[in-house]
C-alpha positions in Angstrom: 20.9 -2.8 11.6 24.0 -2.6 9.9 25.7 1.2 9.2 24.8 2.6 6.2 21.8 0.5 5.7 19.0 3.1 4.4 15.4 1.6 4.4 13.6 1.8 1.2 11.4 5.5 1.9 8.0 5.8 0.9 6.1 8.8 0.7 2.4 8.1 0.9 -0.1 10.5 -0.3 -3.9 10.3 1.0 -6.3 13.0 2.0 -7.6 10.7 4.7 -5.5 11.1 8.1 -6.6 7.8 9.7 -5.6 5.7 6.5 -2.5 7.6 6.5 -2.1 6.9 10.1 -2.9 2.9 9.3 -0.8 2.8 6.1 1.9 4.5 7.9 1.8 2.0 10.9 1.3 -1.0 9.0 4.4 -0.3 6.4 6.5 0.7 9.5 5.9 -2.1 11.1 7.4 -3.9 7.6 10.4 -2.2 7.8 10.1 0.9 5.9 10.3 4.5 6.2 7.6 6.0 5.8 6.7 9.9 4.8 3.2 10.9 4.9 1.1 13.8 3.0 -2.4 15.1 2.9 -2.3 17.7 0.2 0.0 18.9 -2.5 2.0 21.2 0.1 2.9 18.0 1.9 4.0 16.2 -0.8 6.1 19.6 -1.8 7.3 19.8 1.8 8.8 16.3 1.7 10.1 16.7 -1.5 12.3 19.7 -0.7 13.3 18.2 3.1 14.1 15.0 1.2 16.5 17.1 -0.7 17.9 19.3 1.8 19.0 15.7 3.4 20.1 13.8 -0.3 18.3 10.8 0.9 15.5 10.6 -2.3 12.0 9.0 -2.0 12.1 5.2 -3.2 8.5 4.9 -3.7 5.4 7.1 -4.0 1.8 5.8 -2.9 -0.9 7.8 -4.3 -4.3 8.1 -3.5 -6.6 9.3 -7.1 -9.1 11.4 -5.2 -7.4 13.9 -3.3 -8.9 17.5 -2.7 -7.9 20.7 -4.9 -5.0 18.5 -7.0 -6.2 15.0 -7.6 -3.7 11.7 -7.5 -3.6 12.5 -11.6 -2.5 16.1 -11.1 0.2 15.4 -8.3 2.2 12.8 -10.7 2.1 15.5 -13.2 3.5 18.0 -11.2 6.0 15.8 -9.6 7.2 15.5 -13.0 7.7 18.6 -13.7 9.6 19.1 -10.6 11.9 15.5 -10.5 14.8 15.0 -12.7 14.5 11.3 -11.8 11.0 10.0 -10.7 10.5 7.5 -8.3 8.1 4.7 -9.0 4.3 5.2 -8.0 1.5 3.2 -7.1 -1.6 4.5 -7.5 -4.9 3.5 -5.4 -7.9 4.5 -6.1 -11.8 3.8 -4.7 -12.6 3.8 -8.7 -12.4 0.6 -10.5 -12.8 2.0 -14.1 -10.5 0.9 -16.5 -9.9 4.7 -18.1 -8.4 5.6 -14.8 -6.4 2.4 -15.1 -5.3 3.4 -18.5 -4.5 6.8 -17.9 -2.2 5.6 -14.9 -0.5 3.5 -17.3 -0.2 5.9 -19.9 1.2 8.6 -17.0 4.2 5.8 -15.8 2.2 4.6 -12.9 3.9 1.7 -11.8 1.1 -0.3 -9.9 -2.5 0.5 -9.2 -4.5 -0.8 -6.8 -8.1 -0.5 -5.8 -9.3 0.4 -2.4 -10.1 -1.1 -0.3 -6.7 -3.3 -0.3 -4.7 -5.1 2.5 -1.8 -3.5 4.0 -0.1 -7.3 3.1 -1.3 -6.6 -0.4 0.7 -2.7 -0.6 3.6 -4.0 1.5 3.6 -6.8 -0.9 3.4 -4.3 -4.4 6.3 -1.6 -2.9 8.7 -5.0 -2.7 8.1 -5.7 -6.2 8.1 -2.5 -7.3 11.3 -1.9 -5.8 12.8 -4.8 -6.8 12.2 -4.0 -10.3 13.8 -0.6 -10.0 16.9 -2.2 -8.6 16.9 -4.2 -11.8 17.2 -1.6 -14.1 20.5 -0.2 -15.3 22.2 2.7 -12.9 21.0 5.6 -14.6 22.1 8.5 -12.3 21.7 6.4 -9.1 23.8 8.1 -6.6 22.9 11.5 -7.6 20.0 13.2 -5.9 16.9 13.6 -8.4 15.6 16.9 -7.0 17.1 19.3 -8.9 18.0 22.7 -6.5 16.5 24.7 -8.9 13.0 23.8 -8.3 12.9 23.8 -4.7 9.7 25.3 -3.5 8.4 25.6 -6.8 
């Protein structure tokens, strides 16, 4: 690996530990980094360590049905906290097309429905990124967590 070479981070976000634990292998294994959370606090926790270290999250996978916040309420709050917000991809067990929409209408990048391939994810975080390299430099090179809202 050359110096200086990050790998694209992703932070994925799923109350259940063994599909972390598989998600987490499988994108490894594809030459990520990968971050994993169970719970709003996790995601928080990473947020603020990703910080502290200036090396922002690329991409976010985001399970819909979490516990206490759902997938919906995390992007909100991510937000609110994020001057620049990374792409997400949203999966989901629910195949309704208002979830759908209001993923869409959030600025969800991708959602997919449970149960997917790892191929299939691996597959979605390259395009996503891709497109996000794409777009004009707006701030890139400046750390999108702004100090202020550190453990907010």
């Amino acid at each position: 690996m050359a110096m200086g070479f990050l790998k694209t981070l992703v932070l994925v976000v799923d109350d259940d530990l063994e599909t972390l634990r598989l998600l987490k292998m499988a994108l490894e294994r594809a030459g990520f980094s990968v971050m994993t959370a169970a719970s709003w606090d996790d995601v928080s926790a990473h947020v603020d360590a990703t910080y502290r270290n200036d090396r922002p999250i690329d991409v976010i996978v985001l399970d819909v049905m979490m516990p206490g916040r759902s997938g919906f309420d995390i992007y909100r709050s991510l937000q609110t906290r994020l001057v620049s917000m990374p792409p997400v991809i949203m999966l989901s067990a629910v195949t309704g097309m208002q979830q759908r929409i209001d993923a869409r209408d959030l600025g969800v990048k991708k959602y997919l429905t449970k149960p997917t391939t790892p191929s299939k994810l691996i597959e979605t975080i390259r395009e996503v990124v891709a497109e996000e390299k794409k777009k004009p430099s707006q701030g890139k090179g400046t750390n999108p967590f702004p100090p202020k809202q550190l453990g907010s």
